[in-house]
Residue, then its C-alpha position, 0 to 999 in steps of 0.5 A: x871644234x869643242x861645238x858640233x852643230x846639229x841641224x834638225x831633231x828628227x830620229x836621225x838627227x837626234x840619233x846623229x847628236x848622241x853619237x856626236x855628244x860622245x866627243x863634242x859638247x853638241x848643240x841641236x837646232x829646233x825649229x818648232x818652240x813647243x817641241x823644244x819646250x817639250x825636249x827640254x822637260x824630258x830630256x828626249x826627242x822621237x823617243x831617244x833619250x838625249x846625251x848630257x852634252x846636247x844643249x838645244x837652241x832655237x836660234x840659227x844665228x847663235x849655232x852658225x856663231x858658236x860652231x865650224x861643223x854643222x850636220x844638217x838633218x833635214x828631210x829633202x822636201x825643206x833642205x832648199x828651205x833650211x839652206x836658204x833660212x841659214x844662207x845670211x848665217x853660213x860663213x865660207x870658213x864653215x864645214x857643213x856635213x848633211x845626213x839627208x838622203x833625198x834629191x830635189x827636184x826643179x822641174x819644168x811645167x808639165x814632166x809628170x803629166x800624162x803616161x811618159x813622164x819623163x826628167x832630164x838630169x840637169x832638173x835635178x840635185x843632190x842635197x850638197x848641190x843645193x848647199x852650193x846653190x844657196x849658200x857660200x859654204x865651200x867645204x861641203x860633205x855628206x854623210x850616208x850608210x846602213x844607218x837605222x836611227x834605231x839601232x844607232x839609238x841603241x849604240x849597236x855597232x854600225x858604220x857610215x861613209x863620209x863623202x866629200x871633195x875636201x879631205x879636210x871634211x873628211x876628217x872633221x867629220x871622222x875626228x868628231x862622230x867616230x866611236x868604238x861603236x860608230x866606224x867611219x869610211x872615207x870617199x870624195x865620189x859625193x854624187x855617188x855616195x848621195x845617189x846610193x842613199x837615195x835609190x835604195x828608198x825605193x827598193x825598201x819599198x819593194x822590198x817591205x811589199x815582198x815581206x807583206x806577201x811573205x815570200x821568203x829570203x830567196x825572193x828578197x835575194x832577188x829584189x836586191x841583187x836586182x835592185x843593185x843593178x837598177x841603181x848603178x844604171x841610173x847613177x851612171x845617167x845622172x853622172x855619177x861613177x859605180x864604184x861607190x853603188x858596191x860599198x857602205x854607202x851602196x849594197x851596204x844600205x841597200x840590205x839594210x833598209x830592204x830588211x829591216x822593220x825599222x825602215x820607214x820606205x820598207x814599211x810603207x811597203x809592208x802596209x802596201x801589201x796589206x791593202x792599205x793605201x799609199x794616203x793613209x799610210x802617209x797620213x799615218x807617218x810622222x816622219x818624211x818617206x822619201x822612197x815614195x817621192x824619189x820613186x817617181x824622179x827615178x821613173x821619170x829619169x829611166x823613162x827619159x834616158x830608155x834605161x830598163x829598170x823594171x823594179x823602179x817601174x813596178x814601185x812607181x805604178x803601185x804608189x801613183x797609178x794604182x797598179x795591183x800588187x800581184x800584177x807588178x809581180x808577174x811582171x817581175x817574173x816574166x819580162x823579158x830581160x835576164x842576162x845575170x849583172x848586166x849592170x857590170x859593163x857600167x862599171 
């Protein structure tokens, strides 16, 4: 595996390539010609400066044709897109590794209108279950932690978990992205690894509100230990073991991104508790917040299996129905539900 393919040049991508780049020559797909042309000219992408051993391409077929491994970087709202555009490229004997933590959605008509919105598992999947969907890769992982693509950009020392059915997958991607600055850890429970990378974006939120109203560390103590619970309870509906919620992947990312300045959901949350609203926030971002987005499936799925998870209903009621910041935080305070981990009797 001389050629490792990345698929996507956003700031996790491209932190993804340098770490890569340090072992294997790398070639980064990117879609956009008048980005590529401006990542050639000065030799970085979102700021970061790019390793001497990414060459970028904008041709789909010539990465599927010159690498096994493929790391795909994609946001979730175009990773259905992407899978079907690589589709006639993808071979069986690939080897495809995804960083994307988000979840897509194919819904019937009418789940999100009204009051009670509600979402039965079966309309949702993960990011390797579309891979499954559109394409004829058999060897599928993912790849999910505390992973700031700042920080990661800086060469700081961190750690991911690469999760995959296959332990060939898992080595691959262990041969080819771990360093002395980057430690990989291994688990085949895919659901979970995915799912915790997923429900911690809505806690960032929570968590960067808090921050905004300065609330101190005892307050962000309790936002995670709490959200901790929230996440294994709807992992556990959507199929998926605890085990991996208490790892890396779980608590691990979960501290990361609910204290972190760097994280996008948790900044969309510091902007929130300013006054500022949710659309201008956006309309400001360059870059997918899939917090937001994966703030109302979460909801939906909460409502529709009677799961008590009183954080994931205060984010959804700030981001889509205007709910006041200060009144979801009385709320917090004063429901009716504390027994300490109660989570635990999932386990």
């Amino acid at each position: 595996m001389s050629k490792v393919g990345v698929i996507g040049s956003g700031s996790f991508g491209t932190a993804i390539a340098n770490l890569l780049a340090v072992k294997n020559e790398v070639l980064l797909y990117v879609r956009n010609p008048e980005t590529m042309a401006q990542m050639k000219e000065t030799r970085t992408s979102r700021g970061q400066a790019m390793h001497e051993n990414i060459v970028l391409t904008d041709d789909p077929a010539y990465l599927c044709d010159e690498c096994i491994l493929i790391y795909p970087m994609v946001a979730s709202k175009g990773f259905r897109a992407m899978c079907q555009q690589f589709n006639p490229l993808f071979r069986p004997d690939h080897i495809i590794i995804h960083g994307t933590k988000g979840l897509n959605i194919t819904p019937p008509d009418g789940w999100d209108e009204g009051d009670e919105i509600r979402l039965d598992k079966k309309y949702i999947h993960t990011m390797t279950e579309v891979i499954k969907q559109e394409t004829n890769v058999l060897r599928v992982g993912c790849l999910s932690g505390p992973n700031l693509s700042g920080e990661l950009a800086e060469l700081k020392p961190a750690a991911t978990v690469i999760a995959s059915r296959f332990d060939e997958v898992i080595e691959a991607g262990k041969r080819t992205i771990r360093s002395d600055r980057f430690r990989v850890y291994s688990s085949n429970d895919v659901l979970g690894v995915e799912l915790s990378g997923v429900l911690k974006n809505i806690m960032a939120i929570a968590s960067g509100i808090l921050d905004g109203l300065e609330l101190g560390i005892n307050t962000r103590s309790l936002l995670i230990t709490r959200a901790l619970g929230e996440m294994v309870k709807i992992g556990k509906v959507l199929g998926s073991s605890a085990d991996a919620f208490l790892g890396m992947a779980g608590i691990g990312d979960l501290i990361a991104t609910c204290s972190s300045p760097k994280s996008r959901n948790f900044t969309v949350g510091r902007r929130l508790a300013s006054g500022e609203s949710l659309q201008m926030i956006l309309e400001d971002m360059n870059e997918v917040v899939e917090g937001v987005r994966t703030a109302k499936t979460a909801y939906a799925v909460a409502k529709q299996y009677d799961i008590h998870t009183p954080i994931i209903e205060s984010v959804y009621n700030i981001l889509y129905k205007d709910m006041d910041i200060q009144e979801a935080m009385h709320y917090l305070m004063t429901h009716g539900y504390d027994r300490d981990a109660d989570f635990l009797e999932m386990l």
